[in-house]
N, C-alpha and C positions, 0 to 999 in steps of 0.2 A: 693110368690112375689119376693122370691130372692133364685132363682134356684140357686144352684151348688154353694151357701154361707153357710158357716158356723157360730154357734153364739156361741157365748164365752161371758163369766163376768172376766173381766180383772181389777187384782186390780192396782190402779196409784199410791198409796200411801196414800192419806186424802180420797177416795172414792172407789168403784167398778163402772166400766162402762159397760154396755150392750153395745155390738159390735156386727154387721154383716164386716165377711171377704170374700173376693171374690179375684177371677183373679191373677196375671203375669204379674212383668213388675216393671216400676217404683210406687213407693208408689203413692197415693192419697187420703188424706182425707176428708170425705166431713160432713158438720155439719150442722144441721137440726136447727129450729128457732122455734119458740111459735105460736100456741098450739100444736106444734104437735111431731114427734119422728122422729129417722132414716128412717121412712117408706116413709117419702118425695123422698127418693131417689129412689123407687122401680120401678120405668123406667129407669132411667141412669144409676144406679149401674151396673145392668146386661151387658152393652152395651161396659163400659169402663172399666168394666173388664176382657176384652177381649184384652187390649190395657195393664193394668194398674194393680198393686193390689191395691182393693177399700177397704178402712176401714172407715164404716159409724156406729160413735158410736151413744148412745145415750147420749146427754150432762148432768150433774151432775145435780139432779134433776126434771128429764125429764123421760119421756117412762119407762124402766126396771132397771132404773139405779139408784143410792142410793142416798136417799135427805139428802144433811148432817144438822146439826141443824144449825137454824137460831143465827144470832151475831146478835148486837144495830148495827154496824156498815153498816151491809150488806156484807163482806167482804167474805162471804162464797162464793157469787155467783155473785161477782163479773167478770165480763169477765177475765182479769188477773188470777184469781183462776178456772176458765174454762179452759183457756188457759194453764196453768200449766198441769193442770189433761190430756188434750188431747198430750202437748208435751211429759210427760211423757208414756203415751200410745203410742206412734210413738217408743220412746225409747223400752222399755218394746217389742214391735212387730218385732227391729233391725231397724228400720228408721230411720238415724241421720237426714237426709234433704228430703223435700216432698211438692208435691203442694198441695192448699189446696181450695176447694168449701165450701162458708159457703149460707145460707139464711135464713133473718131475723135474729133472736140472731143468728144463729150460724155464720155469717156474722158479726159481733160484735165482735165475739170470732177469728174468722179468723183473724181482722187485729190487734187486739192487739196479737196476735200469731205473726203475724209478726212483730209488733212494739218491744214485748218484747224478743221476740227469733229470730231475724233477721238472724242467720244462720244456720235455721232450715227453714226459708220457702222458696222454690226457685220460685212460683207463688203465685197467691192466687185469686179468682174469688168471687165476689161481688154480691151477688142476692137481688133486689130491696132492699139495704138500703144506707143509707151513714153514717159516723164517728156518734157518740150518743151525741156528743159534736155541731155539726151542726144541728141535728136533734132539740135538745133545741131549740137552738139559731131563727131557724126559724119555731117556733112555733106561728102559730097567729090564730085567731077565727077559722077558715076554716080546718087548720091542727090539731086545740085541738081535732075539732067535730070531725073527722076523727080519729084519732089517740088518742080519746079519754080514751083508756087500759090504753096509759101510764100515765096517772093522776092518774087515780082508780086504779091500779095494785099496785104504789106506794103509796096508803096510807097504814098508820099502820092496822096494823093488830090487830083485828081479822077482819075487816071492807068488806076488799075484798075477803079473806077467804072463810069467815062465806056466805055471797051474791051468789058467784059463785058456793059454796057447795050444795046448793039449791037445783040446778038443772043443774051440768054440764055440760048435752047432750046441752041444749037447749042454752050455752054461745059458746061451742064450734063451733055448728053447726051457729051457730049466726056470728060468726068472720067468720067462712069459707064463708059464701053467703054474707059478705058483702063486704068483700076485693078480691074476686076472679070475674073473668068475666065469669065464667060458669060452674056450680056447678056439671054439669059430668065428670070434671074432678076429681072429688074423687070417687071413686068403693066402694062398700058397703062392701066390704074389709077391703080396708084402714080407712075407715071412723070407723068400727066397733076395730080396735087397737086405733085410734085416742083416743075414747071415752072411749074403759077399761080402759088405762093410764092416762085418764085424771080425769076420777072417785075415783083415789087416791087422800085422804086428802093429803098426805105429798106431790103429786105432783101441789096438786092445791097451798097449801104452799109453796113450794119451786120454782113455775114460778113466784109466786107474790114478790117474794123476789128477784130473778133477775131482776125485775122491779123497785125495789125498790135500789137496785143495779147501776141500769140507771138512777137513779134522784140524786144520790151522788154516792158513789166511783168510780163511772166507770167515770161518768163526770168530776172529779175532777183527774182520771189520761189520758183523753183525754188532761185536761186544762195544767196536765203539761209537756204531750208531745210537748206542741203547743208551751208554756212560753219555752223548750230546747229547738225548733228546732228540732225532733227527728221526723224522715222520715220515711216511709215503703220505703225498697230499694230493693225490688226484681218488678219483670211487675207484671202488677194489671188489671183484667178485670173487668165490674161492667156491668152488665144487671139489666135492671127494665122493669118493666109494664106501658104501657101506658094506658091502661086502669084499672091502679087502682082505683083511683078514688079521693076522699078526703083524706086526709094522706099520701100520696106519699112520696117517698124517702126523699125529696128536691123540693124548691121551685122554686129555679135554679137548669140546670142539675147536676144530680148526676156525669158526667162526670168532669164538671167542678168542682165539688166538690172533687173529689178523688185526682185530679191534686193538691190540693194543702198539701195532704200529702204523696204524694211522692217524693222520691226526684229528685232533678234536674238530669235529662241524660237516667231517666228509664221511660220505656213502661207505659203508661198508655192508654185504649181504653176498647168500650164498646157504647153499643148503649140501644137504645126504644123496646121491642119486642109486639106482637100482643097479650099483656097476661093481667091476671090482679094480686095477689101478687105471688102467689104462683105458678111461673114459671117454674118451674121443673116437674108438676103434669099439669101445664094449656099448655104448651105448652113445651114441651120434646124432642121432636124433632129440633125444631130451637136452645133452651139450647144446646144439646149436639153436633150442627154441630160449635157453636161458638168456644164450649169446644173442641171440633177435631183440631182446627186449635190454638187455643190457648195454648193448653197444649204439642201438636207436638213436638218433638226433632227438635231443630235447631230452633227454631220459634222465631220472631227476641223481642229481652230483654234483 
């Protein structure tokens, strides 16, 4: 799936990361989201490492990569401590500065990369989510049912654990056909990593806890980016699915939504695409012509 890549376990310091590295060129990172691993990228990687060197890890807890023990706090897997483990990894690779693709958590982890390492990212591309702080906020009957993980994900444990352990194929394959608009879009492939990886106790514990992560500390240093004033200052692109369905990004556009953390006088843009969550695997093609022109040398931000 990812010809003419190499895979390495790169340690960051509190963890080990499973990485695919690829291509030539300026750095780009790209960061996968729940439930699934680096394998999201295995149509774009190959494409923009042609243009790019791609380093698609797997994030702390997730696919190949180390689940470190759970805190009362959540603070393990909090985005911030995601965020750390990948800028350190950029470091560690020679990257001081790099654009970065996140989707779903790893979309989470992007822009707290930017908010807390602001000159370390010089883009940063936004796949069907907005801020976890907005995501709260405009929670009501229609977006619980929809986006009903994030309740259950964050209860204590062993609650959601123990439930999802059961029978993981059948939770996983469960999120995939409900949140996507056409389930050929996963190869029996990818589907078949999706499920060994997820079949880990420590990883079924360790994404429940990034969840749990999103119901407090992560929310609580969105709230205090909001209470400083504290901007993403590099351009920002945000794509979503129109056909997600229930649980969507935002209630209002996710455009309008990014705009107000940004700061004033930088790029912000991003549109609707023909997908439903999982855009990079549902439609790959339209992702990577946005990414062509986005990521370009020169290209105005």
């Amino acid at each position: 799936m990812f010809a003419g890549f190499e895979t390495r376990r790169i340690d960051v310091g509190e963890t080990d990361l499973n990485v695919r590295l690829g291509g030539n060129g300026p750095p780009l990172l790209m960061l996968h989201g729940y439930p699934q691993t680096h394998v999201i990228w295995r149509h774009l990687a190959p494409r923009l490492a042609e243009r790019y060197s791609v380093i698609c890890p797997d994030l702390r807890g997730y696919g190949d990569s180390d689940c470190p023990p759970s805190d009362d706090a959540h603070e393990a897997y909090s985005k911030r401590a995601m965020a750390g483990d990948v800028a350190r990894l950029m470091t560690r690779l020679g990257h001081d500065r790099f654009a970065v693709i996140g989707h779903d958590r790893g979309a989470r982890v992007t822009y707290r990369l930017a908010l807390d390492h602001p000159d370390r990212v010089s883009r940063m591309v936004s796949l069907d989510v907005v801020p976890t702080l907005d995501m709260w906020r405009a929670t009501d009957k229609t977006r619980a049912l929809g986006g009903f993980h994030w309740m259950f994900l964050a209860q204590p444990a062993p609650l959601p654990e123990t439930m999802i352990g059961h029978d993981p194929d059948l939770f996983l394959e469960w999120l995939h056909r409900s949140w996507s608009a056409d389930m050929a879009a996963f190869d029996d492939a990818a589907m078949a990593e999706y499920k060994r990886c997820f079949r880990r106790l420590e990883v079924i514990r360790a994404t429940c806890e990034d969840y749990r992560a999103g119901a407090t500390c992560d929310m609580a240093h969105d709230e205090a980016d909001e209470a400083a004033g504290r901007k993403i200052k590099c351009p920002v692109m945000c794509l979503w699915g129109e056909k997600r369905g229930k649980g969507g990004p935002a209630a209002t556009s996710p455009l309008d939504v990014w705009r107000r953390w940004v700061a004033e006088g930088v790029e912000v843009s991003g549109e609707a695409l023909t997908s439903g969550h999982f855009l990079a695997e549902e439609v790959p093609d339209q992702v990577f012509e946005r990414l062509r022109v986005f990521l370009a040398p020169g290209a105005p931000g």
